[in-house]
C-alpha positions, 0 to 999 in steps of 0.5 A: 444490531451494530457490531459493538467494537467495528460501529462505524467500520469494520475493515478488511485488510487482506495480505499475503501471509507473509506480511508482518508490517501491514496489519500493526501499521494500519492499527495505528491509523485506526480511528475509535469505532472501527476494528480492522480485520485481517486475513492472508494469502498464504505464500511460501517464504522463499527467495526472490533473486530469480526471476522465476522465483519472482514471478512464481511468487507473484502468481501464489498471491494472485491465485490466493487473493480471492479465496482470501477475499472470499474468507475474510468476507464472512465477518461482513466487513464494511470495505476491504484494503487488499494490501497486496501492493504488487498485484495493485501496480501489475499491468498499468493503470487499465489491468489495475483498475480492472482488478479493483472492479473484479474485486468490487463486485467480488466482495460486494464492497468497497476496496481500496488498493495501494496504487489506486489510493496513491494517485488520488493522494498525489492528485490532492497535492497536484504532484507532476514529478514524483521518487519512488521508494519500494522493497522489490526485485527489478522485475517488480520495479518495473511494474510500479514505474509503468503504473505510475508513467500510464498515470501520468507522472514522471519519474525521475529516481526509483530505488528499489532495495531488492529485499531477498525474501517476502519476510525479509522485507519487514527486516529492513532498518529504519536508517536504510529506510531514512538514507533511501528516502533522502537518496530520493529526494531533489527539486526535481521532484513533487513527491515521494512515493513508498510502495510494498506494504510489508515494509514498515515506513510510516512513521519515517515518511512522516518525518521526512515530509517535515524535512524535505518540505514535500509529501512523502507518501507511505503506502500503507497509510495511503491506502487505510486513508483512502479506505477511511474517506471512502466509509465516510470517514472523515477523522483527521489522524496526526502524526502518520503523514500529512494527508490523513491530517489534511484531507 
């Protein structure tokens, strides 16, 4: 028997229960015959200004991320996205390739991560020098410039917009999104990049690539992309970046 609705897919998209932005986006990108399938880490909403906070925030995610795993796998989905795009940038390019082989072998199948995805994303395009766009406090920051550095690029500009809360993320204005992405952008820069999956950016990173003339990679859309081709799916998806329309 084949599941009615998820035919050719059935996609696990793990995130933190926080998360509002991640689920609706990843729906657009949904192709027919397969269904998304989501289950949640459950956080607290709380501040993020200390770096205590900060870190203890990050741990509540890492200390749920496979029992989320573990749950969301009883609808036997055909690959998971684990949409915790903090966890996916933690440690350098070695500590995250090492979560994506726990978390493989955990589930029994394939799993796509934000950091992960985006490299090879930005490898399509030969990018050397990219921006990077991402809703975190400093200390998260940091982590995402040391992935991206341990995976070879140069960074010439990250803004962080140090959103206060988990939720408050997804509160960010399209136009702040927009003026950020254009603070980014320079000759000096192949690509860029927007990382933290509750803040809702596809549709704005997609005009911006007819802007600038450059890729403009939004991680949720990265991520399902990579997802996608990793089921064999070959679908070109419009209007929601250039790499799901290209490659």
């Amino acid at each position: 028997m084949t599941d009615q609705l998820g035919h050719r897919a059935r996609i696990a998209i793990v995130v933190p229960s926080t998360n509002t932005s991640c689920q609706p986006e990843s729906e657009m990108l949904r192709p027919p015959g397969v269904t998304n399938q989501t289950g949640r880490i459950s956080i607290k909403e709380r501040p993020l200004t200390s770096d205590q906070a900060f870190l203890e925030h990050v741990q509540a995610m890492r200390d749920g991320m496979r029992t989320a795993i573990d749950q969301i796998m009883t609808c036997q989905p055909t690959h998971v996205i684990m949409g915790v795009a903090l966890e996916a940038f933690w440690g350098g390019v070695a500590a995250a390739d090492e979560l994506q082989r726990e978390l493989t072998e955990r589930a029994g199948v394939g799993v796509s991560m934000g950091s992960t995805a985006t490299v090879a994303a930005l490898r399509k395009y030969g990018a050397k020098s990219i921006a990077v766009l991402t809703p975190h406090q400093p200390r998260g920051d940091e982590q995402v410039r040391r992935y991206f550095e341990d995976a070879g690029f140069l960074i010439p500009r990250l803004i962080g917009l140090k959103c206060p809360s988990p939720v408050q993320i997804a509160h960010t204005t399209r136009q702040h999104v927009i003026d950020t992405l254009n603070a980014l952008d320079g000759d000096d820069v192949d690509a860029i990049v927007q990382v933290g999956t509750n803040l809702a950016a596809i549709d704005v990173c997609a005009e911006a690539e007819r802007s600038f003339g450059k890729p403009v990679l939004a991680i949720n859309a990265i991520t399902y992309w990579d997802a996608l081709r990793r089921c064999g799916i070959e679908d070109r998806i419009h209007g929601c970046g250039r790499t799901l329309e290209e490659f």
